[in-house]
N, C-alpha and C positions, 0 to 999 in steps of 0.2 A: 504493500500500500504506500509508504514510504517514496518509493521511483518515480512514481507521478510528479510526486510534488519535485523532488531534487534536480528533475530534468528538465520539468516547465517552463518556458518562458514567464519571464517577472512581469504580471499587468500588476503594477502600483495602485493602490486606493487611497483617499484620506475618507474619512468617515465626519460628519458634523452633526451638534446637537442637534435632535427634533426624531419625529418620526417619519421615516421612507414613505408612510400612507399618506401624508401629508403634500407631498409631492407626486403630480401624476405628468411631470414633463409638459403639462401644457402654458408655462410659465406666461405672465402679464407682460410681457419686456417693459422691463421698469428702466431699460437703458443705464445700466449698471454697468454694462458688459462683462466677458468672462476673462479669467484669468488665462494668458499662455499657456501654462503649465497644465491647465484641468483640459484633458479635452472626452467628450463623449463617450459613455459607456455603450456599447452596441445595442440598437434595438432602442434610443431612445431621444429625447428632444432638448439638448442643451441648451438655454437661453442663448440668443447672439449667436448658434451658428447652426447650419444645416446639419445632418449626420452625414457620415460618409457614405458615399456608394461606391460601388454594393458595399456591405456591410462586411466585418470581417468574420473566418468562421469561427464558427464554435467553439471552445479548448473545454475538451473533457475534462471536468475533474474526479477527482478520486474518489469524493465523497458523495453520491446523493445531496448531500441538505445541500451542497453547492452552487446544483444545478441551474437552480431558480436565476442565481446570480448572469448569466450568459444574455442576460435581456428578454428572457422571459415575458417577466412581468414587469410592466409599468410604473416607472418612479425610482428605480433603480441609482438613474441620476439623478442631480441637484444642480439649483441655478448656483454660480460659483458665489459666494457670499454671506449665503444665510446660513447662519448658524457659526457657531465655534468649532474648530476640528477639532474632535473629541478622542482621535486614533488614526495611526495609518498603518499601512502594513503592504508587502512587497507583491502580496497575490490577494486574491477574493479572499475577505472575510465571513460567513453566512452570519456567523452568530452576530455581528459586527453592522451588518446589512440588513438585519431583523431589527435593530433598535434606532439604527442612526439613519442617515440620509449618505448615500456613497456617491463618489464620483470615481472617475480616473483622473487619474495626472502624468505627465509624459514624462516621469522618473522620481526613483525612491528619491533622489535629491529635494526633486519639487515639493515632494510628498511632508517631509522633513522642513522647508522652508514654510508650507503651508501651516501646519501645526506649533513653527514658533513664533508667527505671527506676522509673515512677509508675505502672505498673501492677498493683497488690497487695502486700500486706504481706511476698509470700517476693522482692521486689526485692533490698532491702537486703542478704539471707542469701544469693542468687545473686550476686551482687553482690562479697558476702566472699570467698566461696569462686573466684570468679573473680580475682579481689585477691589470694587468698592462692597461689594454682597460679603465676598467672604470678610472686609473689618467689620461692616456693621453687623455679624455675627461675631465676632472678637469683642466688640465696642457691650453690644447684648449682654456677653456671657462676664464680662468683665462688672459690670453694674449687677448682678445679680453678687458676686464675690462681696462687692464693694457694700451691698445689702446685708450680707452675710457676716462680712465684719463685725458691722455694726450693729448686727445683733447680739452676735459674739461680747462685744463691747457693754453690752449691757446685760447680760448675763453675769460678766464681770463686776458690773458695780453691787448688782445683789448678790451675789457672792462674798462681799465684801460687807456685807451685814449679817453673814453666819455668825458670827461671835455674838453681835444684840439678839441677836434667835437665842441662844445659849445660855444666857444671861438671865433673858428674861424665865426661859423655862428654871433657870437655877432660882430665882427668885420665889415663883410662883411653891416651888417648894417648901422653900425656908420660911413662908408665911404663908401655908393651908389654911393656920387656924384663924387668920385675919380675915379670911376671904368668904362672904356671905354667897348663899346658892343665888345666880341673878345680876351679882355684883359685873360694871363693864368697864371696873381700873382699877389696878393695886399701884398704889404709891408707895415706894420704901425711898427714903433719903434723897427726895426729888427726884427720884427715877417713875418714869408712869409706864406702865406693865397696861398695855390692852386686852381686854379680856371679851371673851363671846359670852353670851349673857346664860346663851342656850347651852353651855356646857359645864361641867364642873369644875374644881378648883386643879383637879390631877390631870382632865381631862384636856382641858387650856396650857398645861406643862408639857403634856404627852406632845401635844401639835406642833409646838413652838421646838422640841428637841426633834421631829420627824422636820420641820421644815430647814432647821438646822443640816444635818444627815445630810439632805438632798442637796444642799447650797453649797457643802462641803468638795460630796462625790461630782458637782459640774464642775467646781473650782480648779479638781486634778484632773480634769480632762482640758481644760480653757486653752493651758500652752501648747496641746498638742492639735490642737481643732485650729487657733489662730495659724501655729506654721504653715499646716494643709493650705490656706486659704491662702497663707501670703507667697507662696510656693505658685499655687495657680495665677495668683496674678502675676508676679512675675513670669510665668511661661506665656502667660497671654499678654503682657508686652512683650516677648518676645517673637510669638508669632505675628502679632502687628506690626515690629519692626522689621522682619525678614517678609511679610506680604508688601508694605511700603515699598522696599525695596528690590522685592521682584522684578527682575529684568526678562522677562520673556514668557509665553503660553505654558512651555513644560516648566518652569518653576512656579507659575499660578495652580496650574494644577497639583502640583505635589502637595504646595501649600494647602489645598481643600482637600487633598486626600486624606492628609494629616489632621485636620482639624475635626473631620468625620470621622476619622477613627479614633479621634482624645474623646470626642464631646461625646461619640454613640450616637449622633443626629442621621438622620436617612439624608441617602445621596441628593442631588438635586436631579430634575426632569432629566434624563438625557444622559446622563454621567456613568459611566462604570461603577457599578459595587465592589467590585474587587477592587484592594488598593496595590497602585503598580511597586513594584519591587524599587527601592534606593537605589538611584545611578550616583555611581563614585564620580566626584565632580573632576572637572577636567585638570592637570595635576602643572604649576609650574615649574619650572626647572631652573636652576644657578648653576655656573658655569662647571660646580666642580659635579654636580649630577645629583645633589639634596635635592628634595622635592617639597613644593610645598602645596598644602590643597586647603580650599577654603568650603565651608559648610553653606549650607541657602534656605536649608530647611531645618527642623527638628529629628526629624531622623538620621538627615545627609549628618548635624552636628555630630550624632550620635556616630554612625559609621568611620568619618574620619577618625574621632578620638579613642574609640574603643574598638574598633576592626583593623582599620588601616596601622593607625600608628603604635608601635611597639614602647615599650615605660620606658623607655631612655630617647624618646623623641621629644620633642618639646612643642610646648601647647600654648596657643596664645587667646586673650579675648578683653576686650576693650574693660578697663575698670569698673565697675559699677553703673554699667546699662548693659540694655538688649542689646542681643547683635549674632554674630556667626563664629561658629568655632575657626579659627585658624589652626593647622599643625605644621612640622615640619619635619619630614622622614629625612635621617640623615642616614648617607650611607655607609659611615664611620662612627654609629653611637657612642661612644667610646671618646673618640676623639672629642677638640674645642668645639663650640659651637660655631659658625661663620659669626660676625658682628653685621656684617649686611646683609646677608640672608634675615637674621632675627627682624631689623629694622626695615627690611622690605614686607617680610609676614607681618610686622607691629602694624606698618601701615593699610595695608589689608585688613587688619582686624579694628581699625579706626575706621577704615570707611566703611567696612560692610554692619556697623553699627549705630544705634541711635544717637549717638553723637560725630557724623557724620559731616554736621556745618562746622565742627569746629576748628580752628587754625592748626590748635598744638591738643593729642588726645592724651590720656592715660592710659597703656594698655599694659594686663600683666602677662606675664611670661615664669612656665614652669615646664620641670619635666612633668610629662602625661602620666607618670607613676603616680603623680598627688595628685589626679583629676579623680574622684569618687561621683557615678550616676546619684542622684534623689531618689532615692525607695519609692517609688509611687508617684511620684511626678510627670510631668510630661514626658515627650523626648528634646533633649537637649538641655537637659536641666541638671546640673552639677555644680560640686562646690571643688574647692581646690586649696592647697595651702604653697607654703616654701616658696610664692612668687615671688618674684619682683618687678618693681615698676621701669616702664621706659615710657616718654614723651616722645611722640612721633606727630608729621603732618601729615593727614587719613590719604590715600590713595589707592586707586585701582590699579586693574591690570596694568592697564596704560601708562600709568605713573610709577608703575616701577620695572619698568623692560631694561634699564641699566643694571638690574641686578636679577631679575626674572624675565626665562621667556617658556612662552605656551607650550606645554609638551604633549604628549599623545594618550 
């Protein structure tokens, strides 16, 4: 079964939000035009251009559920434009073709261009708006924390009256015999003891030490319930600062894959349920062949720091904000560290962070052997010790090709 596929000729696809039924090729020409690169899936009616004739033939596939795909049925294609590319892939996808909207495009290159957002002018504005859903999802979840807190916060302040809970029931004791059936105050030494009128003298004591009890057993859970919360908010400025900063279609989506799979929220219309696999970010290189790789996501943070890099590499990330893990695989752990390689990554981990405008950043720098994950935390969420500080001016790729260039 196998041979089919390995010997086939590549028909390239991208796939876009929406549903296939939704499209029946008889498009409005909205004078959009279509893009180079998309051209007509056989058997059907691309906006802006004729089909070919004759038509081309058929290519068997291996599969049955396939089949359908060869132009079959109607709608197969899309007018180039609507919708977001949600997937591409080098042959006919069925499963891919049953949810999305397919086109062809005249190479896995195109295919690839189209998906990071080069293909047409409404990229950018899909783009935004994809940008903008998943913060005011961050923005949401973050204000719920910020609720939470503050509940938190006041939890704490009755907490902080366990002891006159205690008091009063030791009170209510030490003067039973003062206390008339009915009575609704005991006074001892200017102390005023409230009382329920409906209850007894022992029975006003019992209450006041269970209410006690109870204010006690929240008070030792308080510091561990605040961390939780201050843990999530800082991951969700994190994720707000690495969606801000999203440079392209495949790191927006990662970004909402990620945030689907922290929060347990259902996909949106159109989007893959399964979340795609970490791609290891593209790695730079210094002259003597260290490599350095910068995080974009929560997971990607995760994979550099605890997949990629070995405890004797060294780990950087901008001072006390959000931002992207930097590391630095050396090919001589053992060996000094370069001093411009470190200050090339310092400044990568200044820009790919929320302090991004500023002139001169702070970023620490350690080995990865003192990077510890957050038990339960998001991804990307870690403490660290034995750093130390370096001041660097934030920079990208671009700004430091004197000391790093793009490897493979």
């Amino acid at each position: 079964l196998l041979e089919p596929l390995l010997t086939s000729t590549w028909s390239p696809r991208v796939y876009r939000e929406g549903d296939a039924r939704d499209h029946d090729g008889q498009g409005e020409g909205t004078g959009t035009g279509v893009d180079d690169r998309v051209i007509p899936v056989p058997g059907h009616r691309v906006e802006g251009r004729t089909p070919p004739s004759p038509a081309p033939p058929e290519r068997v596939s291996p599969f049955p559920a396939m089949a359908g795909e060869q132009g079959t049925e109607p709608g197969a294609g899309s007018v180039h434009g609507r919708g977001t590319v949600v997937a591409f892939a080098p042959i006919p996808m069925a499963h891919l073709a049953a949810a999305h909207v397919e086109e062809a495009v005249l190479g896995i290159s195109a295919a690839a261009d189209l998906a990071d957002g080069d293909g047409g002018e409404a990229g950018p504005v899909r783009h935004a708006q994809r940008r903008e859903r998943l913060l005011a999802a961050v923005r949401a979840a973050r204000q719920r924390q910020e609720r939470r807190l503050a509940a938190l916060g006041e939890q704490r302040a009755k907490a902080a009256e366990a002891e006159t809970l205690r008091e009063w029931g030791e009170l209510i004791y030490g003067y039973l015999w003062q206390i008339a059936p009915g009575q609704t105050e005991l006074v001892v030494d200017g102390v005023s003891v409230p009382l329920d009128p409906a209850l007894s003298a022992k029975e006003n004591a019992q209450a006041y030490f269970e209410r006690y009890r109870k204010a006690q057993g929240a008070e030792e859970q308080l510091p561990d319930l605040e961390e939780q919360v201050a843990t999530e908010l800082a991951y969700l400025d994190q994720l707000r600062t690495l969606t801000e900063q999203a440079g392209g279609f495949a790191e927006l989506e990662a970004l909402a894959a990620e945030w689907q799979a922290h929060s347990g929220g259902p996909p949106e219309r159109g989007r893959p349920t399964r979340r795609p696999a970490d791609r290891r970010p593209r790695p730079l290189l210094d002259a003597a062949g260290n490599t350095v790789y910068v995080g974009h996501s929560g997971p990607q943070n995760d994979l550099i720091t605890f997949d990629l890099a070995a405890a004797d590499d060294t780990w950087l990330h901008a001072r006390g904000v959000p931002g992207s893990h930097v590391v630095v695989r050396w090919r001589q752990p053992t060996a000094n560290e370069s001093p411009a390689t470190i200050e090339a990554a310092a400044a990568l981990a200044a820009f790919y962070s929320a302090a991004r405008g500023g002139s001169s950043v702070e970023v620490d720098v350690t080995r990865r052997r003192h990077v510890r994950k957050i038990k339960g935390s998001g991804p990307g969420m870690v403490t660290y010790r034995n750093e130390r500080t370096v001041a660097v001016r934030p920079a990208d790729e671009g700004g430091v090709t004197g000391t790093l260039k793009a490897g493979r």
